[in-house]
MIGU-421414 format. One record per residue (C-alpha): residue in one letter; x, y, z. Coordinates in steps of 0.001 Angstrom, whole numbers, plus 500000, padded with zeros to 6 digits. Layout:
BEGIN
AXYZ ...
***
This chain:
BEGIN
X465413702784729672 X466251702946733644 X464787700354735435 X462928701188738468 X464843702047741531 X462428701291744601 X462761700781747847 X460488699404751084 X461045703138752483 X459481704971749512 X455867704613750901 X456890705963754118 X458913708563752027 X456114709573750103 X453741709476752935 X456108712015754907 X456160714366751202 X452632714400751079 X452072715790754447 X454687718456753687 X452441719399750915 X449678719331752959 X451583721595755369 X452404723555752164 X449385724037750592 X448019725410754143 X450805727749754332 X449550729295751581 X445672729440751916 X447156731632755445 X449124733948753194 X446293734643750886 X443725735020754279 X446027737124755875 X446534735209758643 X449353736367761384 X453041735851760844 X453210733689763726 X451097730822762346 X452489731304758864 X455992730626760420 X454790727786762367 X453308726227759593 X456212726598757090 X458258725028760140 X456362721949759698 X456712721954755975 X460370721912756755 X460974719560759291 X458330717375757174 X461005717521754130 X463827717091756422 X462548714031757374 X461742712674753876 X465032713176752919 X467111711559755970 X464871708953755731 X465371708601751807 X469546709055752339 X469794706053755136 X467561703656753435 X469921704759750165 X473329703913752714 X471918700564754169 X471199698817750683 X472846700581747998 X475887700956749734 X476420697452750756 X475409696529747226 X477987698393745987 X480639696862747966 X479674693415748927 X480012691975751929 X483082692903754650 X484243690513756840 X485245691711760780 X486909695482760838 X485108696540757707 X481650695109758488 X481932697202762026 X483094700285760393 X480681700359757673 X478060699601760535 X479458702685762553 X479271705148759006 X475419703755758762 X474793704584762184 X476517707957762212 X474103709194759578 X471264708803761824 X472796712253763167 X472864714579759827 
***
């Protein structure tokens, strides 16, 4: 059996999901009104942007404490380019 994998991000995680499926589930109540394309596609663009953000923040928290589990602790160079990767990620 897997023990739990959890994380101090997951509530914000699953907060950020939940509004997608909010966004979702409004989406397609317009469909089935009819309402115009325009709003539809506005809508759906907050269901994706409200993923998008679920998942960067999900990948980061992943790189700043898996990821230095996994390796251990660097001393000098490596600490500073292992802080640089982290940080680059912030850009995906």
């Amino acid at each position: 059996m897997t023990l739990p994998h959890i994380h101090a991000s997951h509530p914000a995680v699953i907060k950020r999901l939940k509004r997608a499926n909010g966004h979702l589930n409004s989406t397609i109540a317009m469909l089935v009104e009819g309402r115009p394309c325009l709003d539809i596609a506005q809508q759906l663009q907050a269901v994706e942007k409200a993923v998008q953000q679920a998942k960067k923040a999900l990948i980061q928290d992943h790189l700043d404490h898996c990821l230095e589990h996994l390796v251990g602790p660097l001393a000098g160079e490596h600490q500073h380019s292992m802080e640089e990767f982290k940080e680059i990620t912030r850009y995906l």
